[in-house]
C-alpha positions in Angstrom: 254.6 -54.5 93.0 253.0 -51.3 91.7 253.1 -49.2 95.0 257.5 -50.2 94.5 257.7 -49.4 90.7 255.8 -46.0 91.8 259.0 -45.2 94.4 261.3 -46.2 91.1 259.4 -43.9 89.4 259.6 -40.8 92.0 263.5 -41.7 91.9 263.6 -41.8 88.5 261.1 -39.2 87.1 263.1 -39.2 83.8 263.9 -43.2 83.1 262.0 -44.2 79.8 262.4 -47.3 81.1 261.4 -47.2 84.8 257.7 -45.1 83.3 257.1 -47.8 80.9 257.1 -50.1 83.4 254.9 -48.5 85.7 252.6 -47.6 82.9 252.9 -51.6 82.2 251.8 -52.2 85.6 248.8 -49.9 85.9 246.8 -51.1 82.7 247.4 -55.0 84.0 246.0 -53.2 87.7 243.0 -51.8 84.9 244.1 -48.0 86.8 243.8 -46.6 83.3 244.3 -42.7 84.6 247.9 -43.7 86.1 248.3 -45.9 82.6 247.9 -42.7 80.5 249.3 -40.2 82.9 252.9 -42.7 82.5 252.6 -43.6 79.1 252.3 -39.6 78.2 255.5 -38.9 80.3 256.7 -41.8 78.1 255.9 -40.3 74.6 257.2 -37.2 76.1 260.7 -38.7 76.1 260.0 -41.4 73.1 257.3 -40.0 70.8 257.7 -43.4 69.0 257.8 -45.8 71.8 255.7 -48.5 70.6 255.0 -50.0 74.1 253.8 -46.7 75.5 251.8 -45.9 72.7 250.0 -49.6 73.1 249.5 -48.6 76.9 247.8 -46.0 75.7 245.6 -47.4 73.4 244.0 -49.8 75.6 243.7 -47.0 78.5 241.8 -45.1 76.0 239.8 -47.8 74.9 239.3 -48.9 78.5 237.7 -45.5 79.6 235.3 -45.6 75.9 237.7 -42.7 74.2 237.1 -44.9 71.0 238.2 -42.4 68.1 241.3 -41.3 69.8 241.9 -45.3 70.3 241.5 -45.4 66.3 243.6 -42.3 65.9 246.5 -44.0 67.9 246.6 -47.6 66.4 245.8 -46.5 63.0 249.4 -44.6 62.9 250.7 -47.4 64.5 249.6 -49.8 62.6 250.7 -47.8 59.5 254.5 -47.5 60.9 254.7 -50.9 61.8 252.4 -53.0 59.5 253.5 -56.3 61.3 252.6 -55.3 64.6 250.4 -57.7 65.9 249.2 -56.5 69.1 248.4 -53.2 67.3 246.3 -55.3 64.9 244.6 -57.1 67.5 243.6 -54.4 69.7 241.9 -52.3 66.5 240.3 -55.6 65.5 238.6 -55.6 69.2 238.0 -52.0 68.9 236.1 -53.0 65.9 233.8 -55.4 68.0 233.3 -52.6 70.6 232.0 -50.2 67.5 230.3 -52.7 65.9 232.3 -53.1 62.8 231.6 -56.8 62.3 233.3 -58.0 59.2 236.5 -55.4 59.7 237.0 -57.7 63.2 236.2 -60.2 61.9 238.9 -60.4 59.0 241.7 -59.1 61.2 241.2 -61.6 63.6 241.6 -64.2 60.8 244.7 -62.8 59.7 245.8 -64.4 62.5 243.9 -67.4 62.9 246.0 -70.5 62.7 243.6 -73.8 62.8 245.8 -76.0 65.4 248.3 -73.5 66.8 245.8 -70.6 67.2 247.3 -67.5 69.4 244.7 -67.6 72.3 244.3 -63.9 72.2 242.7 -64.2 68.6 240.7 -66.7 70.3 239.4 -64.4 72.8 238.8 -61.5 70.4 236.8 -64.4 68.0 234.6 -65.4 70.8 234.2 -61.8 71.7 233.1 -60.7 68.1 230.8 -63.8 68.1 229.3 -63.2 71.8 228.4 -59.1 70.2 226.4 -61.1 67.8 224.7 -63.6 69.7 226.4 -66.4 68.4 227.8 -68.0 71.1 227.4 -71.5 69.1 229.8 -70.4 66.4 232.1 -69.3 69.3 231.9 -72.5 71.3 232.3 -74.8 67.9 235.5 -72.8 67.1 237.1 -73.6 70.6 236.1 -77.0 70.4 237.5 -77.8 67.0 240.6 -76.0 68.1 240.6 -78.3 70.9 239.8 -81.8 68.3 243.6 -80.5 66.9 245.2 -80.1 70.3 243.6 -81.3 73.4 246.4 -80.7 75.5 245.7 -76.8 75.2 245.1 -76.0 79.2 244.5 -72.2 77.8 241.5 -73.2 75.3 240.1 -75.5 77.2 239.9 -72.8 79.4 238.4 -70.3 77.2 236.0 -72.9 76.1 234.5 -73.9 79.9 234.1 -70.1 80.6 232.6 -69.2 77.6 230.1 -72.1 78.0 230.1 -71.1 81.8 228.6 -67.3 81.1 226.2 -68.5 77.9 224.5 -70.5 80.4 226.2 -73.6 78.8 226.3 -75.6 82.0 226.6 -79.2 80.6 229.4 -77.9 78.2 231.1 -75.8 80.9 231.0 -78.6 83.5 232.7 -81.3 81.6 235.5 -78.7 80.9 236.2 -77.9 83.8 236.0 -81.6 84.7 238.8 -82.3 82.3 240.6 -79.2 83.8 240.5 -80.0 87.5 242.3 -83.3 86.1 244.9 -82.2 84.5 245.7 -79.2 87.9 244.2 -81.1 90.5 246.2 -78.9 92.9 244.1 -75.5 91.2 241.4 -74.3 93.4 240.6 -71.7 90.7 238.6 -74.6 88.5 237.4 -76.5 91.6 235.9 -73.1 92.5 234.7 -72.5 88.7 233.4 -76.4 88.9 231.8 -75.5 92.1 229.8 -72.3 90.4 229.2 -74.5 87.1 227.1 -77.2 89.6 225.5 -74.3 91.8 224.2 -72.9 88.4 222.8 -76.0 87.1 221.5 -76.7 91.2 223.2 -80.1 91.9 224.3 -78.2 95.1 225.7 -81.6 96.6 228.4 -81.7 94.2 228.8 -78.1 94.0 229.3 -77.5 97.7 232.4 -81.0 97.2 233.8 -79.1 94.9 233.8 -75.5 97.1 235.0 -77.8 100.1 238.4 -78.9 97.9 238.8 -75.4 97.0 238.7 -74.2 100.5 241.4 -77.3 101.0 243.6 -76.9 97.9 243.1 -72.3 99.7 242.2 -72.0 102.7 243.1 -69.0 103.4 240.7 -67.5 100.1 237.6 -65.7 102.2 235.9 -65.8 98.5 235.8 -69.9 98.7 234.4 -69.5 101.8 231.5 -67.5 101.1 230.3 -69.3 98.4 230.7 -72.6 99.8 228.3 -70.5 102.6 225.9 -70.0 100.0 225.7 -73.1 98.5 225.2 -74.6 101.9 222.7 -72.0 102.4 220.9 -73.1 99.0 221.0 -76.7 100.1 219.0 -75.8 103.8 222.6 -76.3 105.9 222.0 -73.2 107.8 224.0 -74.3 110.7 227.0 -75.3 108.2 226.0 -72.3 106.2 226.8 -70.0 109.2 230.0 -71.8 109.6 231.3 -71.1 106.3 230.5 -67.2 106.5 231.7 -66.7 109.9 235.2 -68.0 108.0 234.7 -65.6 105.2 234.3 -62.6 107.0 236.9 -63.6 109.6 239.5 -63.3 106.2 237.6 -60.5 104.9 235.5 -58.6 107.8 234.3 -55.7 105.0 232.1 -58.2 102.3 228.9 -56.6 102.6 227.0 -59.5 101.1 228.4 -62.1 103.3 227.3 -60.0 106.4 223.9 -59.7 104.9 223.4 -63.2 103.9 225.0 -64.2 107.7 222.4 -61.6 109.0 219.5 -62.8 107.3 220.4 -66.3 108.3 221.0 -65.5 112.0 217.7 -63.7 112.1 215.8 -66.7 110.4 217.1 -69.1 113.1 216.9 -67.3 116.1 220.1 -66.4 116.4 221.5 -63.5 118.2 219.2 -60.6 116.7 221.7 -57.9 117.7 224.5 -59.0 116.2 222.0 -59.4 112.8 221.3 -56.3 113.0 224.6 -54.7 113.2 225.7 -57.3 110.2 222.9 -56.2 108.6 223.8 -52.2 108.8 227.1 -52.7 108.1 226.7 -54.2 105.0 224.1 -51.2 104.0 227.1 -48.7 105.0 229.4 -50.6 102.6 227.0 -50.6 99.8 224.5 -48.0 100.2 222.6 -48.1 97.4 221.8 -52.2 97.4 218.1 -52.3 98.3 218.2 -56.6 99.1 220.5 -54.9 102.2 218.0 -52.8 103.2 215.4 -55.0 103.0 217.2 -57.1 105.8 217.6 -54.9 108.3 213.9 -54.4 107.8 213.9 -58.3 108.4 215.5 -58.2 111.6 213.5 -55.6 113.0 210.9 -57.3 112.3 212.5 -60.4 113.9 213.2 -58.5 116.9 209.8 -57.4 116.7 210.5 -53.6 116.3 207.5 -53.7 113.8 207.5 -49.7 113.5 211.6 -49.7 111.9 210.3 -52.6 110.1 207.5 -50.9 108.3 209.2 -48.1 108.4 212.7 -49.5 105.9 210.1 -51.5 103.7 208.3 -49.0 102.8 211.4 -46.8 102.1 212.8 -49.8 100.0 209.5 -50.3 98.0 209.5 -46.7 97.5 212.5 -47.0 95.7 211.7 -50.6 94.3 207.9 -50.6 93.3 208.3 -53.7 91.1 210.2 -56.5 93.5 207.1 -58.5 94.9 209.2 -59.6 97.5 210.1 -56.1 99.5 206.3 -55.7 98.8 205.7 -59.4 100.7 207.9 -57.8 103.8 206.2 -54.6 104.0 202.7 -56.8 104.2 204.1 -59.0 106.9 205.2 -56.0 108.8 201.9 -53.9 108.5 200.0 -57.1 109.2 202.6 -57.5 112.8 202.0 -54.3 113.5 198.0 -54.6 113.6 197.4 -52.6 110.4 195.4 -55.2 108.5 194.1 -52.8 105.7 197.7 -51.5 105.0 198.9 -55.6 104.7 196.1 -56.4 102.5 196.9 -53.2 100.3 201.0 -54.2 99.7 199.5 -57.9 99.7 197.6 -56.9 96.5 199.9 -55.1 94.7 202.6 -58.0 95.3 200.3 -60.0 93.4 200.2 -58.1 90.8 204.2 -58.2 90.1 206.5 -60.9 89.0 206.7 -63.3 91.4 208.6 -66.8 92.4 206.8 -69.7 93.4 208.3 -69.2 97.4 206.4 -65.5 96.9 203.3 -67.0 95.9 203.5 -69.0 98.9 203.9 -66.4 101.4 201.6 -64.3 99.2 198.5 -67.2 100.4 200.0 -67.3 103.7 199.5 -63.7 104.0 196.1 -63.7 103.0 195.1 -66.6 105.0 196.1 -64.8 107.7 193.3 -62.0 106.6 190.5 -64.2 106.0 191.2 -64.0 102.2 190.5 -67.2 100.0 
């Protein structure tokens, strides 16, 4: 849709009209430079246009230009006191600059217990989320909700605000009520899916990933995370399955090829093919240091110990405080015959955070050295 409204616009290089629309377009897309770049060619024509001048208050605001986002809805909101959206987008300008009570009371200018505009409730549970008071924000939604329960958009709201406060009790039984009332939506069996994997009751969360992949099956994102889940759960086998679908809708997710990688490595699957997952997904994302660390893994696995040792120490180099690159780098030296070096990285792993599964290969390590 954007790549035809740009061809309208190279038509049309004059059309107030046809430049609104594409500056319409490119803040929905979140491309805020092509926002401002046809909103300005907008103003150039209109200087009052209040729809271009809204464009570019968000595009502003989007890229952190804060006081000429002021500067714009101020005079705005001055010309056209009853403007809303004006209104509304200062008030959430006012959360970003911490302005509290200013939000705060322009959002209740708005606020209608019972017929509430959801974007108030958004910029509500916003302001309360800047100040760590989710509670507030989830005991507005649900008394909204007491008023009308039919509200598919609050209920909404409500399970993914609960979703990303770590509210999984509250989320799940939202998104419960809303896979009921769309049962043909994958989007909140997926969501419902996440909700379980959080709380790890990964039987039910991989059901609810499977009837997502059903309801879109085409959607390589379902797929990978039904992988993990399955992953989670020990179903390597199944877990291969699912990823292999992912990345035959998506080939260039380079944390689906890592995570297929690691898991073809750990079952003695074919090591080449790890390996080239593995460095593919480093190429995508160069700077993610969990993909480096397994194609250190499958070196190892093939048993090129020197690459192995040689990529774990470049990671923990880069990563002195993740116990687990440390743990790889001591199984590597300690492969490669270099028991002092293992015992070294062994020793400073145990002296970083670590998860019960590395204290575990932390005492295997050491057994292995004659170390009680």
């Amino acid at each position: 849709v954007l790549f035809r409204s740009l061809l309208i616009v190279q038509r049309h290089p004059k059309n107030a009209a046809v430049l609104q629309g594409a500056a319409h377009l490119a803040i929905r897309a979140q491309n805020t430079d092509d926002a401002l770049k046809y909103a300005d060619r907008v103003l150039a024509l209109d200087p009052h246009s209040v729809r271009a001048l809204l464009v570019r208050s968000a595009a502003l605001a989007t890229k952190g230009r804060f006081a000429e986002t002021r500067t714009v809805l101020t005079v705005l909101a001055a010309e056209h006191p009853g403007l809303r959206e004006a209104q509304l987008q200062l008030a959430l300008l006012d959360v970003e600059q911490k302005r509290y009570p200013e939000a705060e009371r322009r959002f209740f200018k708005y606020f209608q217990p019972g017929r509430a505009d959801v974007r108030v409730l958004e910029g509500l549970v916003e302001l309360y989320r800047a100040q760590n008071q989710i509670g507030r924000a989830i005991a507005l939604l649900q008394s909204e909700l007491e008023k009308r329960p039919d509200a598919i958009a609050v209920r909404e709201l409500l399970a993914n605000t609960a979703a990303r406060s770590g509210q999984t009790d509250i989320a799940i039984s939202e998104y419960q009520r809303l896979a009921k009332a769309q049962p043909n939506s994958p989007e909140f069996a997926l969501r419902l899916g996440l909700a379980y994997e959080e709380k790890q009751d990964l039987t039910r969360a991989i059901v609810e990933f499977e009837e997502a992949g059903k309801l879109t099956p085409q959607s390589p994102l379902v797929h990978a995370y039904l992988g993990k889940a399955l992953e989670e759960a020990g179903q390597k086998p199944e877990a291969v399955k699912a990823y292999r679908q992912s990345l035959s809708l998506d080939s260039r997710n380079p944390w689906v090829m890592n995570n297929l990688a690691y898991l073809l490595a750990e079952m003695g699957g074919d090591l080449n093919e790890a390996l080239k997952l593995a460095q593919q997904a480093g190429q995508q994302d160069p700077g993610n240091p969990s993909f480096t660390d397994t194609v250190g893994w499958v070196y190892l696995k093939k048993r090129e110990t020197a690459s192995a040792v040689h990529v774990f120490e470049a990671v923990c180099a880069k990563n002195p405080r993740d116990a687990t690159f440390r743990i790889h780098l001591a199984t590597a030296l300690l492969e490669s015959g270099d028991a002092n070096g293992a015992r070294a990285a062994v020793e400073t792993a145990r002296q970083l955070p670590c998860t019960k599964e590395n204290e575990d290969s932390i005492r295997k390590i050491l057994s292995r050295l004659g170390i009680g």
